[in-house]
C-alpha positions as CSV (number, residue, x, y, z in Angstrom):
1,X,-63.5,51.6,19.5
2,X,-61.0,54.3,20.4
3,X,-60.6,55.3,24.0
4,X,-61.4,58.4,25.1
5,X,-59.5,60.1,28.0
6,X,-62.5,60.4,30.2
7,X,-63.1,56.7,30.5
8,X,-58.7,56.2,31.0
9,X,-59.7,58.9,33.8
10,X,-62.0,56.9,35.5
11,X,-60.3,53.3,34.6
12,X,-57.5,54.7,36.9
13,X,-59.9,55.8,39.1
14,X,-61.3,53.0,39.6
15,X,-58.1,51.0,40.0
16,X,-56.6,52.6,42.4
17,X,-60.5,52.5,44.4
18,X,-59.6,48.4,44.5
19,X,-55.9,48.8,45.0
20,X,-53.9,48.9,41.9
21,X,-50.3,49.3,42.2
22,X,-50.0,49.0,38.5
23,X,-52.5,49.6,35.2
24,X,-51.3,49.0,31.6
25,X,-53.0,49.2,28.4
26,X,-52.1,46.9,25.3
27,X,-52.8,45.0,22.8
28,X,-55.3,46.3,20.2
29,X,-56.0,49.9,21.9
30,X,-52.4,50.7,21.8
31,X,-51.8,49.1,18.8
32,X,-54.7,50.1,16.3
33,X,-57.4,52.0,18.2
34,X,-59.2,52.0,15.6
35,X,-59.9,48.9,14.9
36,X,-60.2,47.7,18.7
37,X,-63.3,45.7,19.7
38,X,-62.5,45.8,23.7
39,X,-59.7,47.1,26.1
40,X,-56.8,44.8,27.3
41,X,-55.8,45.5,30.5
42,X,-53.1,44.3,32.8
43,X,-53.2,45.1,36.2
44,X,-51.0,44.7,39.9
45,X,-52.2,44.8,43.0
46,X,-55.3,43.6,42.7
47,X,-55.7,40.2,44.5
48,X,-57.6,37.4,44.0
49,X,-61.5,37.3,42.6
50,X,-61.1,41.2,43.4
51,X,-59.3,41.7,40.4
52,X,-62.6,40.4,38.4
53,X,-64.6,42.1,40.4
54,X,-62.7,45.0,39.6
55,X,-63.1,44.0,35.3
56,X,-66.8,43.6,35.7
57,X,-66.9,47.2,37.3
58,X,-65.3,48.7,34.7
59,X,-67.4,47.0,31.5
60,X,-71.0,47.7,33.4
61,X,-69.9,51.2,34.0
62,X,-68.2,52.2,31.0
63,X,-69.5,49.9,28.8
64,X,-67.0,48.6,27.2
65,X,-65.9,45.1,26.5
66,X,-62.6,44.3,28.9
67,X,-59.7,41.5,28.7
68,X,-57.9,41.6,32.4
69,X,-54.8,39.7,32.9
70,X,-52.9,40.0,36.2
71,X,-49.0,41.0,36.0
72,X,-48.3,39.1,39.3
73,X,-46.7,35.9,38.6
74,X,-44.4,37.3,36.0
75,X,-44.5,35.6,32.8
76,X,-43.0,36.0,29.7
77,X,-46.6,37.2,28.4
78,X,-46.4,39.7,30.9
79,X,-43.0,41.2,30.7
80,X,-44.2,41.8,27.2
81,X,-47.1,43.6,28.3
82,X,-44.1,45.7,30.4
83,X,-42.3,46.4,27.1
84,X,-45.1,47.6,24.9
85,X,-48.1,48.4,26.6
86,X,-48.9,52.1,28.0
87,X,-48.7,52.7,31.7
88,X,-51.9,54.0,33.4
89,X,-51.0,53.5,36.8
């Protein structure tokens, strides 16, 4: 499943609606599109259960299957992410 920029469009959109500070892509969809089976997301700003909230809008709206992992603590997962994922937000 390749991502289209209409549904990057509205995955920004729909961040900053719930208060992202940050979106990034990786894994798979910025690795080899086309062989992804969902979208890895990280995401900033977002607190709490608002964050999943924010996951579950995305898959019933775009249906697409969605990983979400939150940047905030800092990990060394995440300043991977930071390296080699592409910035949305």
């Amino acid at each position: 499943m390749i991502l289209d920029q209409t549904r990057i469009n509205r995955m920004v959109e729909l961040a900053k609606n719930f208060g992202a500070t940050r979106l990034i892509l990786f894994g798979s969809q910025t690795e080899i599109p086309q062989e992804a089976r969902d979208v890895d997301l990280a995401c900033d700003g977002i607190p709490g259960w608002k964050l999943f909230e924010f996951a579950a809008r995305i898959e019933e709206e775009l249906e697409i299957p969605l990983d979400i992992v939150p940047l905030t603590p800092p990990s060394r997962f995440t300043r991977s992410i930071e390296k080699k994922g592409q910035v949305l937000l």
